[in-house]
N, CA, C and O atoms as CSV, one atom per row, in Angstrom:
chain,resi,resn,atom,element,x,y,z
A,1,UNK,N,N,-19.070,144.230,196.064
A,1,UNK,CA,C,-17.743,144.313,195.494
A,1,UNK,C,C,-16.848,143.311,196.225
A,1,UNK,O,O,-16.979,143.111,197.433
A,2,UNK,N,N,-15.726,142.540,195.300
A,2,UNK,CA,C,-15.601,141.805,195.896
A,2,UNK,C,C,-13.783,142.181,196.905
A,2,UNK,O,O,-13.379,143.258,196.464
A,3,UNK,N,N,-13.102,141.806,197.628
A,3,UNK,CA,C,-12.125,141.919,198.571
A,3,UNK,C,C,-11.184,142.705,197.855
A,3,UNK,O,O,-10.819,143.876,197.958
A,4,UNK,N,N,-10.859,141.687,197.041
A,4,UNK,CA,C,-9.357,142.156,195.821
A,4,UNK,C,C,-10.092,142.895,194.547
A,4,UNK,O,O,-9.453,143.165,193.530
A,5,UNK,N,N,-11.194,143.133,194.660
A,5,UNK,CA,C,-11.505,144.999,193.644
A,5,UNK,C,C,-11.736,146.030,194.387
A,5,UNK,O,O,-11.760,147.120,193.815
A,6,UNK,N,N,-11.986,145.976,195.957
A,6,UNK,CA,C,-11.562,146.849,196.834
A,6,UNK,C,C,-10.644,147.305,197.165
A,6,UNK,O,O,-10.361,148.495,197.295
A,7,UNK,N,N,-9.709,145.857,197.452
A,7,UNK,CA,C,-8.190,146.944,196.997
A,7,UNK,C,C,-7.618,147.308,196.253
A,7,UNK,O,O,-6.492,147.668,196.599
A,8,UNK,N,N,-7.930,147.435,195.009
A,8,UNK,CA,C,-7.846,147.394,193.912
A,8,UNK,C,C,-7.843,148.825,193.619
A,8,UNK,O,O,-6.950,149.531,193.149
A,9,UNK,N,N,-9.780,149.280,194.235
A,9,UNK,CA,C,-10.242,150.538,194.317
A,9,UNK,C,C,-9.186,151.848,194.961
A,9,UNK,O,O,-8.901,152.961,194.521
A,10,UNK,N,N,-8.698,150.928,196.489
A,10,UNK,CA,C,-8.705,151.823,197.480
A,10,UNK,C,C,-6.996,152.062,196.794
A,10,UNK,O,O,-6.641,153.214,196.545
A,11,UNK,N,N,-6.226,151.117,196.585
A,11,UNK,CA,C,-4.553,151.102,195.489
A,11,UNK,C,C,-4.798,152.179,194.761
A,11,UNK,O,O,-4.151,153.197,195.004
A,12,UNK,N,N,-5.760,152.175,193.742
A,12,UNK,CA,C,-6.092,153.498,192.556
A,12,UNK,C,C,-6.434,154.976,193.599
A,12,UNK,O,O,-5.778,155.993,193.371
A,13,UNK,N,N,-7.070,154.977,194.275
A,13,UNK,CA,C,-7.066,156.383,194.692
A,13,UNK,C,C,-6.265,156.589,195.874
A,13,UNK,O,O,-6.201,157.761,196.245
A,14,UNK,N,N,-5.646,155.740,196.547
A,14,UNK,CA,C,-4.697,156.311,197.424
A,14,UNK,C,C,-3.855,156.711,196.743
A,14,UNK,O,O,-3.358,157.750,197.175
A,15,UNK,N,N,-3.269,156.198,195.451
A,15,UNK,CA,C,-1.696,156.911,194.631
A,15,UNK,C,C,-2.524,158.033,193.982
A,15,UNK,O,O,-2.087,159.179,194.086
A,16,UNK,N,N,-3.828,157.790,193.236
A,16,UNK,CA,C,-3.901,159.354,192.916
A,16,UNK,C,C,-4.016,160.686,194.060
A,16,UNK,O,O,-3.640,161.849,193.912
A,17,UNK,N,N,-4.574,160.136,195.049
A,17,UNK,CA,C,-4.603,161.096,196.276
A,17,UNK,C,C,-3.430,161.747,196.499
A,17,UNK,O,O,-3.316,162.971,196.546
A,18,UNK,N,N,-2.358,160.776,196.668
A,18,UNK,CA,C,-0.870,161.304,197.086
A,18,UNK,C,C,0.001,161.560,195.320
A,18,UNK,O,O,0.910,162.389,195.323
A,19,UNK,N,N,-0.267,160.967,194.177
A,19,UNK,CA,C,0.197,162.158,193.585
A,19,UNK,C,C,-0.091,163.673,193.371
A,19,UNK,O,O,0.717,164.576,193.149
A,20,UNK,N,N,-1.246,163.717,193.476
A,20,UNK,CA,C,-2.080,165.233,193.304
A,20,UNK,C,C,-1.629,165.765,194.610
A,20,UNK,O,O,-0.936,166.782,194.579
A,21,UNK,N,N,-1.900,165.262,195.684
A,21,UNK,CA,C,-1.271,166.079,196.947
A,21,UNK,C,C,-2.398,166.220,197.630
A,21,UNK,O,O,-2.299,166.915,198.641
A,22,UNK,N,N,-3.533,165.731,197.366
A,22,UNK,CA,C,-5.159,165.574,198.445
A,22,UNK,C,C,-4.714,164.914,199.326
A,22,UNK,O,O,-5.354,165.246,200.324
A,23,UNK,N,N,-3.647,163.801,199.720
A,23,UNK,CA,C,-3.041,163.107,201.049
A,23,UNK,C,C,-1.884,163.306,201.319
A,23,UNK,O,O,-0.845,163.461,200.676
A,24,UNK,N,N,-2.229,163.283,202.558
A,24,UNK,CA,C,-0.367,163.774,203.344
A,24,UNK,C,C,0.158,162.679,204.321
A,24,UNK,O,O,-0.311,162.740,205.457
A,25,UNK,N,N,0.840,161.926,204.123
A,25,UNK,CA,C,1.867,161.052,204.558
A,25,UNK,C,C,2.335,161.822,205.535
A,25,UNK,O,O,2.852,162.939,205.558
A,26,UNK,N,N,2.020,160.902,206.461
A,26,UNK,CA,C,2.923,161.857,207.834
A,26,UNK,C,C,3.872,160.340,208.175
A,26,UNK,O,O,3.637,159.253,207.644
A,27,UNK,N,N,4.674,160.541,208.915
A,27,UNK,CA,C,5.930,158.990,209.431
A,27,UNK,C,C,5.291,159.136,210.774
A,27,UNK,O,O,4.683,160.087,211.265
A,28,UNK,N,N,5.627,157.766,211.315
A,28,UNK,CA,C,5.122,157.363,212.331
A,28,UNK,C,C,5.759,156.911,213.379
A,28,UNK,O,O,5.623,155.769,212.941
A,29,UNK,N,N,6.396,156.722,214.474
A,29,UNK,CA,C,7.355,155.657,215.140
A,29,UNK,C,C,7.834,154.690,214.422
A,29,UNK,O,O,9.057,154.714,214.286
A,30,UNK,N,N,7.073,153.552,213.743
A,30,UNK,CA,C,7.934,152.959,213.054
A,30,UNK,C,C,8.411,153.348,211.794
A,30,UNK,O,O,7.716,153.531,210.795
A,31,UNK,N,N,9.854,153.489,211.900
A,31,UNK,CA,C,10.311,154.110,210.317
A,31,UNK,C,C,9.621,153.054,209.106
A,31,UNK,O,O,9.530,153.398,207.927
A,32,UNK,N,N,9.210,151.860,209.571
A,32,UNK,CA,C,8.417,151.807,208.087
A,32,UNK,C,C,7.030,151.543,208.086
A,32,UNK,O,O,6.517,150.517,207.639
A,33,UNK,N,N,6.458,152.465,208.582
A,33,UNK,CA,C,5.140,152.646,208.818
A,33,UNK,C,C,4.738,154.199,208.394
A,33,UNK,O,O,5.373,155.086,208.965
A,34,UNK,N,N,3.736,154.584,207.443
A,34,UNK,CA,C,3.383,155.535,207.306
A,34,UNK,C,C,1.861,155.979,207.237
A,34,UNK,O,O,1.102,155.152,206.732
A,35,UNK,N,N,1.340,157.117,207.657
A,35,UNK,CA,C,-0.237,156.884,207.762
A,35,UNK,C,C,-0.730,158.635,206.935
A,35,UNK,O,O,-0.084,159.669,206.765
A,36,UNK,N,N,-1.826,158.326,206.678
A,36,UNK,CA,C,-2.431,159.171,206.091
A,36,UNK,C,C,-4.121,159.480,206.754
A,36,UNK,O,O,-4.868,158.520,206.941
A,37,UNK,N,N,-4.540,160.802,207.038
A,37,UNK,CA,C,-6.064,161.226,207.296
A,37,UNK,C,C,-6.315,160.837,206.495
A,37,UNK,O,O,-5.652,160.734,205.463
A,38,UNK,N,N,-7.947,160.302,206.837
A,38,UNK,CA,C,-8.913,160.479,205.746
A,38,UNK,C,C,-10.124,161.663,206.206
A,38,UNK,O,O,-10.070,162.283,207.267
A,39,UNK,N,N,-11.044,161.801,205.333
A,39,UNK,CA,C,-12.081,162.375,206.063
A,39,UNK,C,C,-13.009,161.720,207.268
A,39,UNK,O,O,-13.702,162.237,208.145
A,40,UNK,N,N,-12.726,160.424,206.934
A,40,UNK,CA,C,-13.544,159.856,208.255
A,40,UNK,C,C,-12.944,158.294,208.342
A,40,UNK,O,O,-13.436,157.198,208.074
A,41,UNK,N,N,-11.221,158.868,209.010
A,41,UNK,CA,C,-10.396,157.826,209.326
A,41,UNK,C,C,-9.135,157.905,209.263
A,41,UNK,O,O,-8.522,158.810,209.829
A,42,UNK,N,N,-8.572,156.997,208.584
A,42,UNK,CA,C,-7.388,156.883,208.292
A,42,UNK,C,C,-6.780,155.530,207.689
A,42,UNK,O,O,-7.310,154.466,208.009
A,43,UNK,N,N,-5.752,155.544,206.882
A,43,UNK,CA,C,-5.020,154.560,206.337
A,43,UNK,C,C,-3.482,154.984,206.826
A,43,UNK,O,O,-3.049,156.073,207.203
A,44,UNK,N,N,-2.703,153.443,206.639
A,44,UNK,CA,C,-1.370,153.033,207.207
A,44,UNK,C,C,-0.928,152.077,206.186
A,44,UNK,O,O,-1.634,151.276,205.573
A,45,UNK,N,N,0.311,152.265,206.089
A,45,UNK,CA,C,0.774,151.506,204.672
A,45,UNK,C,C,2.503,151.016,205.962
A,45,UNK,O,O,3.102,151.691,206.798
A,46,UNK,N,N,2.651,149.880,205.568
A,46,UNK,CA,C,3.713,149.466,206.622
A,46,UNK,C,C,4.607,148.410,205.859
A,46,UNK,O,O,4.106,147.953,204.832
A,47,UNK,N,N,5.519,148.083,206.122
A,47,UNK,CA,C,6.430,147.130,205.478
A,47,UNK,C,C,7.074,146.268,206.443
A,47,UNK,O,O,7.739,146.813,207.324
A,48,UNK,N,N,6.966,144.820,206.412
A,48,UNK,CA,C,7.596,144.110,207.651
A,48,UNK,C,C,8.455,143.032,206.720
A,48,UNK,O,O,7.930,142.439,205.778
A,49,UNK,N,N,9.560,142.892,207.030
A,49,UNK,CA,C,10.607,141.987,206.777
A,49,UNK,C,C,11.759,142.437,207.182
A,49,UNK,O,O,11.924,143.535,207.714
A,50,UNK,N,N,12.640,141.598,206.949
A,50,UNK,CA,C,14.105,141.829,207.531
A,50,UNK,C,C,15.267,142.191,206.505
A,50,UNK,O,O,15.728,141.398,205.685
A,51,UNK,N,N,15.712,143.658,206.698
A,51,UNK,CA,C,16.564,143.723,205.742
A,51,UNK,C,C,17.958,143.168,205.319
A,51,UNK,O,O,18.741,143.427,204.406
A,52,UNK,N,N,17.936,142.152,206.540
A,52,UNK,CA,C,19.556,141.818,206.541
A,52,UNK,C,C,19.050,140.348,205.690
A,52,UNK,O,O,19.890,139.505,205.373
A,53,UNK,N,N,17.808,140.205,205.426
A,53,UNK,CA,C,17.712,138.729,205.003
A,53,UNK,C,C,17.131,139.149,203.243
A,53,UNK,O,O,15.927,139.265,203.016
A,54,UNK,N,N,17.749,139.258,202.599
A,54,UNK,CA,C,16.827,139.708,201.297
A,54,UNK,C,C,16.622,139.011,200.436
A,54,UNK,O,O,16.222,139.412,199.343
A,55,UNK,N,N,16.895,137.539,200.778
A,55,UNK,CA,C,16.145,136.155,200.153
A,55,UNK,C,C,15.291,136.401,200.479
A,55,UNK,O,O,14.527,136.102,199.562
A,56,UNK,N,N,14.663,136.860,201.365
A,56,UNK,CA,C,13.035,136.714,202.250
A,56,UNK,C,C,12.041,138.266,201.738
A,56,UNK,O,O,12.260,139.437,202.047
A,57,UNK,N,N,11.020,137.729,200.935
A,57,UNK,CA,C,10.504,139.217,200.453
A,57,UNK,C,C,9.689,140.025,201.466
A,57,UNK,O,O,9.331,139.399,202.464
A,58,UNK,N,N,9.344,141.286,201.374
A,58,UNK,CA,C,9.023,141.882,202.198
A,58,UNK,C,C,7.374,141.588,202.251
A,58,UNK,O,O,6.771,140.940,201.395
A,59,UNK,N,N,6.799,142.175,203.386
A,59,UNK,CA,C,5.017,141.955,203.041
A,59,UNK,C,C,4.687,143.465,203.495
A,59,UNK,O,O,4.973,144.137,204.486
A,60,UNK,N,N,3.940,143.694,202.292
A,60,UNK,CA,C,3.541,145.036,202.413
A,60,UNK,C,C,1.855,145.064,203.713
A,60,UNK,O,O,1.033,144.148,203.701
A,61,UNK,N,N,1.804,145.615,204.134
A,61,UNK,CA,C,0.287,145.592,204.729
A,61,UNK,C,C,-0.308,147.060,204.807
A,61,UNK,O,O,0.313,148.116,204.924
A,62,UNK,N,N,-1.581,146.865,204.718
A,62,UNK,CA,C,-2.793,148.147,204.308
A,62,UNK,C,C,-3.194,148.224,205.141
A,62,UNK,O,O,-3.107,147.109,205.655
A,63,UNK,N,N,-3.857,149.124,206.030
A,63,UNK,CA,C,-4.610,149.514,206.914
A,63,UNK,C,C,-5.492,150.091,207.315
A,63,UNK,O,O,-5.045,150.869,208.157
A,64,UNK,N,N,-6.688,150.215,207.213
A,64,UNK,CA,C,-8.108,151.189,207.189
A,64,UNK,C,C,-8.362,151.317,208.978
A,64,UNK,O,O,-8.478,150.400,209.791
A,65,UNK,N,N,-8.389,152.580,209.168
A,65,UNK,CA,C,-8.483,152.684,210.438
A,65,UNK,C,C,-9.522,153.866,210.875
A,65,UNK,O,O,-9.408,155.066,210.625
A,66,UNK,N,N,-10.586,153.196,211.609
A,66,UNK,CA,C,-11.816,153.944,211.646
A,66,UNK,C,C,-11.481,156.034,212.514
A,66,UNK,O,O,-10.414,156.635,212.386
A,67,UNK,N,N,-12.403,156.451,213.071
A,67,UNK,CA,C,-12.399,157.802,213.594
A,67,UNK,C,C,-11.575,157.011,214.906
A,67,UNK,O,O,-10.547,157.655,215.114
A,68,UNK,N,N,-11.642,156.240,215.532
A,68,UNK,CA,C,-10.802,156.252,216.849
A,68,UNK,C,C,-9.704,155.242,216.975
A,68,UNK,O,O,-9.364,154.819,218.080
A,69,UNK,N,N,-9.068,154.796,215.708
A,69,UNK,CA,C,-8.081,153.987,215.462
A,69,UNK,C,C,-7.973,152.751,215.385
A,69,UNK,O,O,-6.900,152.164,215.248
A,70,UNK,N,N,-9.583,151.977,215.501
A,70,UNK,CA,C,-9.921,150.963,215.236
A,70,UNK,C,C,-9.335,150.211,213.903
A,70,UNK,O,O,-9.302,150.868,212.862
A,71,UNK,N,N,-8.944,149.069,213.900
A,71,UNK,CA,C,-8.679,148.837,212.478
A,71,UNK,C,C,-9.951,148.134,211.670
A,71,UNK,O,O,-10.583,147.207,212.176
A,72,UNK,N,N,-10.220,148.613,210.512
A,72,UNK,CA,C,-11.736,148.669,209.850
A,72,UNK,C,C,-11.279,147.485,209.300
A,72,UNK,O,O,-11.583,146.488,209.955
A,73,UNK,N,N,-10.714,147.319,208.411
A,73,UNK,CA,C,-9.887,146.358,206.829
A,73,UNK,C,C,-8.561,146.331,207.085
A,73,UNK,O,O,-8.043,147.344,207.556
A,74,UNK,N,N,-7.833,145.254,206.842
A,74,UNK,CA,C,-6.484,144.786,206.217
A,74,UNK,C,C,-6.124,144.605,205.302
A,74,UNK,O,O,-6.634,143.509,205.073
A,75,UNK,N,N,-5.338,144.947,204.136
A,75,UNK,CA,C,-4.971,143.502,203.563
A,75,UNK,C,C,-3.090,143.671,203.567
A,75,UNK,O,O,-2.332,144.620,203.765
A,76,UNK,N,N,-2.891,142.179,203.232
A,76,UNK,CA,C,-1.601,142.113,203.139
A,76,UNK,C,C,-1.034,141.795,201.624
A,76,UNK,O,O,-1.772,141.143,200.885
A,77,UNK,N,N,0.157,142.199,201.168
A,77,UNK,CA,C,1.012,141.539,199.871
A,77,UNK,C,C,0.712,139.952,199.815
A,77,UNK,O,O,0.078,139.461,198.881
A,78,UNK,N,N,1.216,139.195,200.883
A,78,UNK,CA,C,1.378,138.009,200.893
A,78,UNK,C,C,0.258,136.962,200.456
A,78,UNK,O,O,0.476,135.814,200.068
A,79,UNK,N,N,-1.076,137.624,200.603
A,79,UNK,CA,C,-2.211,136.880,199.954
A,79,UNK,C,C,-3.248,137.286,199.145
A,79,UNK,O,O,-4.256,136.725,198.714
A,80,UNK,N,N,-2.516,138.985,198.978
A,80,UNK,CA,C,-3.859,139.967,198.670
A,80,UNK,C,C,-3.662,139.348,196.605
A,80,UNK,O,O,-4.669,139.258,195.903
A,81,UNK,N,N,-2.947,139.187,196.326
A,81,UNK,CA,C,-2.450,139.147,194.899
A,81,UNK,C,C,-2.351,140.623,194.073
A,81,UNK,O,O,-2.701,141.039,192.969
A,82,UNK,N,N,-1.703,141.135,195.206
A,82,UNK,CA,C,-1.637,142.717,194.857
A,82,UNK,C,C,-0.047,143.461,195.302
A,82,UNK,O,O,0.259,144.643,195.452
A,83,UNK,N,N,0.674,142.325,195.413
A,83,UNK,CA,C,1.769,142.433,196.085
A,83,UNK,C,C,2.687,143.789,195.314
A,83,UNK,O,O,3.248,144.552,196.100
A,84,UNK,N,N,2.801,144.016,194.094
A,84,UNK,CA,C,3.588,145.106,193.262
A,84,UNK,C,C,2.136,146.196,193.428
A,84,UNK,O,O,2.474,147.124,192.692
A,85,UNK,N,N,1.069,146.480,193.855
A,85,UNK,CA,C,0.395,147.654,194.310
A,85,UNK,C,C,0.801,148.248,195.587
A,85,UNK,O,O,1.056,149.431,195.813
A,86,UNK,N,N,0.826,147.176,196.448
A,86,UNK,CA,C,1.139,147.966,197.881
A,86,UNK,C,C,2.043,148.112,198.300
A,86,UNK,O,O,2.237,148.682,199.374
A,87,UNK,N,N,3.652,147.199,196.902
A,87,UNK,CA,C,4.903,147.955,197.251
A,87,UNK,C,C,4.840,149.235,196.833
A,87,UNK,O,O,5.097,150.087,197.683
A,88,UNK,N,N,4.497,149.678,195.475
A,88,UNK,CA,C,4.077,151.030,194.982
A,88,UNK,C,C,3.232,151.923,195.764
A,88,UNK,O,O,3.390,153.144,195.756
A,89,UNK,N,N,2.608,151.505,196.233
A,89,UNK,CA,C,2.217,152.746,197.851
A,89,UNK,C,C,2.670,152.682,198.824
A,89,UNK,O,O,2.367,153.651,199.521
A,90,UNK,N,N,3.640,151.607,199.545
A,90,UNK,CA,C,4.375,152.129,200.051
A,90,UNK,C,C,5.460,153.197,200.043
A,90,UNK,O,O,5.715,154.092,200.849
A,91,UNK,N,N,6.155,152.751,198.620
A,91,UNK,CA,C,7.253,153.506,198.614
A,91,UNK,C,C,6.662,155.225,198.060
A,91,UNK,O,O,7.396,156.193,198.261
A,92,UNK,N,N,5.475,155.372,197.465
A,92,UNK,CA,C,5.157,156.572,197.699
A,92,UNK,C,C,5.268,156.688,198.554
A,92,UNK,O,O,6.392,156.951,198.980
A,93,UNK,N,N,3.950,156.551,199.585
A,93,UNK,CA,C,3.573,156.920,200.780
A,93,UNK,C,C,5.142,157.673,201.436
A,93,UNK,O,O,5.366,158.854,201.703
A,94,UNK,N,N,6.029,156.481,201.545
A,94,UNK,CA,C,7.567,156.755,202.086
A,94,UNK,C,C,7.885,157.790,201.124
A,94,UNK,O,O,8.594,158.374,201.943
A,95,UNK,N,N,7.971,158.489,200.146
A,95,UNK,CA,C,8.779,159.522,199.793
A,95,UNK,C,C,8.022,161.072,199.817
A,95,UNK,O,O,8.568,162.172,199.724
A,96,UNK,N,N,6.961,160.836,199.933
A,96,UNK,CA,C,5.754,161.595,200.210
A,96,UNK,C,C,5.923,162.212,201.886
A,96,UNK,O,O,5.999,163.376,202.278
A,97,UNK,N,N,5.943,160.994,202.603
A,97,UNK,CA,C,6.106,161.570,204.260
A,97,UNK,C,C,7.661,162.600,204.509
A,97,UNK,O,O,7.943,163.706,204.969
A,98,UNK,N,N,8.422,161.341,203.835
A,98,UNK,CA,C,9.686,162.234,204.089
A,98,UNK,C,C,10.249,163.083,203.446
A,98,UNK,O,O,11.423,163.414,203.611
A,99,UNK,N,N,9.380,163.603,202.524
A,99,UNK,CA,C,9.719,164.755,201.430
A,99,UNK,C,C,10.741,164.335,201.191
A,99,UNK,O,O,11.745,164.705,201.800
A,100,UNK,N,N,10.764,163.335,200.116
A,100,UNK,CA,C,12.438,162.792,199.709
A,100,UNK,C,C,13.115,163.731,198.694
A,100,UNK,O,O,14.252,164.200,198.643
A,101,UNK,N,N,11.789,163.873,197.727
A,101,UNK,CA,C,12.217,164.389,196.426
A,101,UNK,C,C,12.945,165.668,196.775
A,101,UNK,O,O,14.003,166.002,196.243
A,102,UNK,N,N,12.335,166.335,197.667
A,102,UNK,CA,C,13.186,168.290,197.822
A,102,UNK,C,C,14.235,167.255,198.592
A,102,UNK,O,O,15.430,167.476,198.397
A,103,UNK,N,N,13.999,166.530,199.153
A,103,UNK,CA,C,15.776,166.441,199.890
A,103,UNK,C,C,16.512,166.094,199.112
A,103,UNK,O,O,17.632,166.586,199.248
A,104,UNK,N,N,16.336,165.158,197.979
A,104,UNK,CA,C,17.196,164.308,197.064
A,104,UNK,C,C,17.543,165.759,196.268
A,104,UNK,O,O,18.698,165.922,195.875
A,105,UNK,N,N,16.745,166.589,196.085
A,105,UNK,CA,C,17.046,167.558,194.942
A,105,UNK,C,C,18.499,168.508,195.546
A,105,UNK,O,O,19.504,168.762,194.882
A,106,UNK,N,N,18.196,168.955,197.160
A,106,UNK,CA,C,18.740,170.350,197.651
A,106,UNK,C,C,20.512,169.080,197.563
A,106,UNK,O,O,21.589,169.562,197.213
A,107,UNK,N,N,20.377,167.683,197.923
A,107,UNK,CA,C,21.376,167.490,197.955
A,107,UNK,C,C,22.372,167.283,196.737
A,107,UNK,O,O,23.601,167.348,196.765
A,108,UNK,N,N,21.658,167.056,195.813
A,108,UNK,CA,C,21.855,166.977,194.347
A,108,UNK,C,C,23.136,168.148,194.110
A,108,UNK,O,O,24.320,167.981,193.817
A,109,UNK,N,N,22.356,169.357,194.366
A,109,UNK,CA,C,22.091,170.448,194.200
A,109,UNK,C,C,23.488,170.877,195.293
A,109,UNK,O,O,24.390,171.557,194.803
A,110,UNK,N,N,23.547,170.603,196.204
A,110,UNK,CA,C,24.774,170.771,196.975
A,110,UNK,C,C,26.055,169.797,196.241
A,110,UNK,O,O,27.195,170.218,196.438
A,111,UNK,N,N,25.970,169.063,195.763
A,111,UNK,CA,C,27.322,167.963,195.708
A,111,UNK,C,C,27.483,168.840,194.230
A,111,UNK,O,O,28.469,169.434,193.794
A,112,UNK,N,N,26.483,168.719,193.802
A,112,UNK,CA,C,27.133,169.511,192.416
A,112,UNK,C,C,27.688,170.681,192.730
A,112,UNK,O,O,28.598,170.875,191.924
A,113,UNK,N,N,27.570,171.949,193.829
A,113,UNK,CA,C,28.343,173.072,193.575
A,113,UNK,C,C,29.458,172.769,194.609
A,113,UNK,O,O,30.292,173.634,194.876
A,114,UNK,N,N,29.486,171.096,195.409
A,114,UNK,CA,C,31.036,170.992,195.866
A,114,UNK,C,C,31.997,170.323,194.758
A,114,UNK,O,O,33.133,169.987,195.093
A,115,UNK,N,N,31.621,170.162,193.668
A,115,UNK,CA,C,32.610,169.571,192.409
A,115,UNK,C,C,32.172,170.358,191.144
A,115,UNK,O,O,32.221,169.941,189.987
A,116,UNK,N,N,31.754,171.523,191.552
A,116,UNK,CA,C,31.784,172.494,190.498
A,116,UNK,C,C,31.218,171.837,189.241
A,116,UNK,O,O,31.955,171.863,188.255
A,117,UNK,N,N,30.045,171.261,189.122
A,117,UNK,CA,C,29.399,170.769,188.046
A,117,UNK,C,C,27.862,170.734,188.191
A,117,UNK,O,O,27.204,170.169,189.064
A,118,UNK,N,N,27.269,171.757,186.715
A,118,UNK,CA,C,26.230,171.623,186.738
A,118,UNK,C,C,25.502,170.515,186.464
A,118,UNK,O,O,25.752,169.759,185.525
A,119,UNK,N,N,24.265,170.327,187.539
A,119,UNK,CA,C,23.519,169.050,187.001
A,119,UNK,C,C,21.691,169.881,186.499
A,119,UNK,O,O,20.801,169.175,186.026
C-alpha cells in the first residue's frame, strides 16, 4: 500500500473512531496537540503555525506512536496532499478532547436564560 492510501486509510478510521466514540482524545501540554490510545500505541494530531500570522497556513501533522512512544509514521499537511483531511481531524480530535460540544451547548443554554430567550 502505498504512503498517501495509508493515510488515507488511517484519515477514514480515525474520524470514524472518534465519531462513534471507539477513541478518546485526551489534550496534551501543548494546547494544540491532541493524542489518542490505540490498542497497540497511539496517535497525535498537532497543529503548528502562528496565529498572529494568518497569511501563513497552518501544517497539520499525524503521528503514529508505537507501545513506548516511539514515533512509528508521520505525515504532514504540507506534503502529504491531504492537507483538508488532517485539518478535519484535527479539529475533531480538538472538540472531542475538550468536550466542546456539551460546553458550547450548557453555554448556549446559559446566555439564553440570561436574555430570557428560548434557543
Amino acid at each position: 500500500m502505498a504512503t498517501d492510501e495509508r493515510l488515507s486509510t488511517w484519515l477514514t478510521l480515525l474520524r470514524k473512531g472518534t465519531e462513534n466514540r471507539a477513541l478518546h482524545w485526551e489534550t496534551t501540554p501543548s494546547e494544540a496537540a491532541f493524542r489518542s490510545d490505540l490498542p497497540d500505541g497511539a496517535v497525535r494530531i498537532w497543529k503548528v503555525g502562528d496565529p498572529q500570522s494568518p497569511e501563513v497556513r497552518p501544517v497539520y501533522l499525524l503521528t503514529l506512536l508505537d507501545n513506548e512512544g516511539r514515533t512509528v509514521e508521520e505525515w504532514d499537511s504540507s506534503s502529504s496532499g491531504e492537507e483538508e483531511g488532517l485539518s478535519d481531524l484535527y479539529h475533531t480530535a480538538r472538540r472531542a478532547a475538550l468536550r466542546l460540544n456539551d460546553r458550547l451547548e450548557r453555554m448556549l443554554k446559559a446566555l439564553s436564560q440570561a436574555v430570557g430567550e428560548k434557543v
